[in-house]
C-alpha positions in Angstrom: -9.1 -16.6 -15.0 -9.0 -19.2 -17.7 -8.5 -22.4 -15.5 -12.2 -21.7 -14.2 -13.5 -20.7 -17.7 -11.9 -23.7 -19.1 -13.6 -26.2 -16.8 -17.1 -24.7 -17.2 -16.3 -25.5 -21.1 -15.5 -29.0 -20.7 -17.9 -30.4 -23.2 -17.8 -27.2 -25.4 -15.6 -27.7 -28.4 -16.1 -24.2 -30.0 -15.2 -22.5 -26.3 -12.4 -24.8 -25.6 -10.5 -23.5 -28.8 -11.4 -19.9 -28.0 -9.7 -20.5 -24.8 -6.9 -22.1 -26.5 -6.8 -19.1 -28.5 -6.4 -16.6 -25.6 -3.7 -18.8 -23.8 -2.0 -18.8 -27.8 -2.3 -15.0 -28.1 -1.0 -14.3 -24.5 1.9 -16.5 -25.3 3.1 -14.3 -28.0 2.8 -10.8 -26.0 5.3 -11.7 -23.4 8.2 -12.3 -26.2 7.0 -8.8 -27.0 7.6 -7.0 -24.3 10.7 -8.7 -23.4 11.8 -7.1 -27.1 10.8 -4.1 -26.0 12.3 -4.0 -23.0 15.4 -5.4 -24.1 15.1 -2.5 -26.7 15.0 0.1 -24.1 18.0 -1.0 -22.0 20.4 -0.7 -24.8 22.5 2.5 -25.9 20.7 2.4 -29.8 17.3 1.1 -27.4 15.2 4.4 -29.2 16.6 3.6 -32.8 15.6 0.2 -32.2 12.3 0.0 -30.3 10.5 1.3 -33.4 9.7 -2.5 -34.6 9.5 -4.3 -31.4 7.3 -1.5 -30.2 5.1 -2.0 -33.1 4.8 -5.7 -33.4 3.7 -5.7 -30.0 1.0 -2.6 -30.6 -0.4 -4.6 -33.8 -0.5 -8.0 -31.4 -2.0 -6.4 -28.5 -4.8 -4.8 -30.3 -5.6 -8.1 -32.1 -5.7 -9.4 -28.8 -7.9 -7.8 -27.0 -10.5 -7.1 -30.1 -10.8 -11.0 -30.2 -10.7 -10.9 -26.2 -13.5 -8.3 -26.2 -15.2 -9.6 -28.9 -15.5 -13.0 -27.9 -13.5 -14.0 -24.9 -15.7 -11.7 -22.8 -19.0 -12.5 -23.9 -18.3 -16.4 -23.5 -16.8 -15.9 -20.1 -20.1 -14.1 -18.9 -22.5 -16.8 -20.1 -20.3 -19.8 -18.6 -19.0 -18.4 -15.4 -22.0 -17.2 -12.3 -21.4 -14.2 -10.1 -20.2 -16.5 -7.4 -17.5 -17.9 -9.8 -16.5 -14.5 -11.1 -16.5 -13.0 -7.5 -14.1 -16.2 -6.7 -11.9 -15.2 -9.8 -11.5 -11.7 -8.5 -10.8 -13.2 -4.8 -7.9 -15.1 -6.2 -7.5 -12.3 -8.4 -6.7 -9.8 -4.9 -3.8 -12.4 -4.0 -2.0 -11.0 -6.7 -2.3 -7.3 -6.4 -6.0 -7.0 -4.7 -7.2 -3.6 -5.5 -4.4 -1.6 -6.5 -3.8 -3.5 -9.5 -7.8 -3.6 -10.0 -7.7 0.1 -10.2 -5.5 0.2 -13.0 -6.4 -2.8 -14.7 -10.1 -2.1 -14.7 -10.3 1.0 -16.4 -7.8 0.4 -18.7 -9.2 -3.0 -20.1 -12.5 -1.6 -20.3 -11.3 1.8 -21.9 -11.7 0.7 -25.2 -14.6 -1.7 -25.0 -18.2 -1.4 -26.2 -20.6 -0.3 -23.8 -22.5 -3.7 -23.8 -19.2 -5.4 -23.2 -18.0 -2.7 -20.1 -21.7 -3.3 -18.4 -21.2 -6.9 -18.9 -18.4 -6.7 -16.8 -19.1 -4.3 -14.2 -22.2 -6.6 -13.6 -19.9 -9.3 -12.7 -18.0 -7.1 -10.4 -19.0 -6.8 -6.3 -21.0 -4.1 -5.3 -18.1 -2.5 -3.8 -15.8 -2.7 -6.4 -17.9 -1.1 -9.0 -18.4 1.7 -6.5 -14.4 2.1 -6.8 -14.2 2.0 -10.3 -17.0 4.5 -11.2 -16.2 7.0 -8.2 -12.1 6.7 -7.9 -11.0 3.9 -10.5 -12.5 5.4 -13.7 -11.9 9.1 -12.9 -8.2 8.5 -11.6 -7.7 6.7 -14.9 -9.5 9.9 -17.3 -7.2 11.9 -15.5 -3.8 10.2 -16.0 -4.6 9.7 -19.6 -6.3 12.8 -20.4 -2.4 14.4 -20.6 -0.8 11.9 -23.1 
C-alpha cells in the first residue's frame, strides 16, 4: 500500500515522514516474530517466549495506534476510491479474499468507529457486503472463545 501513498505525498514533507515511520515500525515487527517463533521451536521455547512475546505485543500495539491514528486518516485524504480499489486489486494477487476476510476484521477490531467507516468506505461495494455479512461475524465468532 505504501508505494502508492508515498507517491501521492511527493511534495508533502509531514506525510513523507509518517510514511517513513510506518515502513520504520514494520521493520522492527518482523525481528519480532522471528524471536517468537524461534522461541517456540525450541525445547525451553515456553520458558522463553515470555520476552519475545512481549516486546512484540508492546511494538505491535504502538504500531497500529500510530497506524490508526494517523496512517489511516492520511491515506484516505491522499489516495481516491479508484486508487484504493487498485490497492486492494494488487492486494487479491497476494491472498484475494481469503486473506481479506481475516485481515479486515481484525485490523479494524480495535479501531474507532470514524476510522472503521473510513475504511469500509474505501472498500468495493462487494467487499463490504463480505465483511459485514460473513467477514465480521466469522471473525466475532472465532474470537468470542479466547
Amino acid at each position: 500500500m505504501w508505494p502508492p501513498v508515498r507517491a501521492k505525498l511527493a511534495g508533502d514533507p509531514d506525510g513523507l515522514a509518517l510514511m517513513d515511520a510506518m515502513e520504520a515500525e514494520h521493520a522492527q515487527i518482523d525481528p519480532l516474530l522471528a524471536a517468537v517463533d524461534g522461541a517456540l521451536t525450541t525445547d525451553a521455547g515456553h520458558a522463553r517466549l515470555t520476552a519475545p512475546l512481549s516486546r512484540l505485543h508492546a511494538t505491535l500495539a504502538s504500531h497500529l495506534a500510530h497506524e490508526e491514528a494517523d496512517a489511516l486518516p492520511l491515506i484516505s485524504q491522499v489516495m481516491t476510491k479508484a486508487g484504493v480499489a487498485a490497492i486492494f486489486q494488487a492486494f487479491g494477487k497476494f491472498g484475494g479474499l481469503k486473506r481479506g476476510a481475516m485481515m479486515f476484521p481484525w485490523a479494524l477490531s480495535e479501531a474507532s468507529p470514524q476510522t472503521g467507516a473510513q475504511v469500509l468506505s474505501n472498500l468495493p461495494p462487494p467487499a463490504r457486503l463480505l465483511y459485514r455479512a460473513v467477514w465480521l461475524p466469522r471473525y466475532r465468532r472465532n474470537t468470542s472463545s479466547l
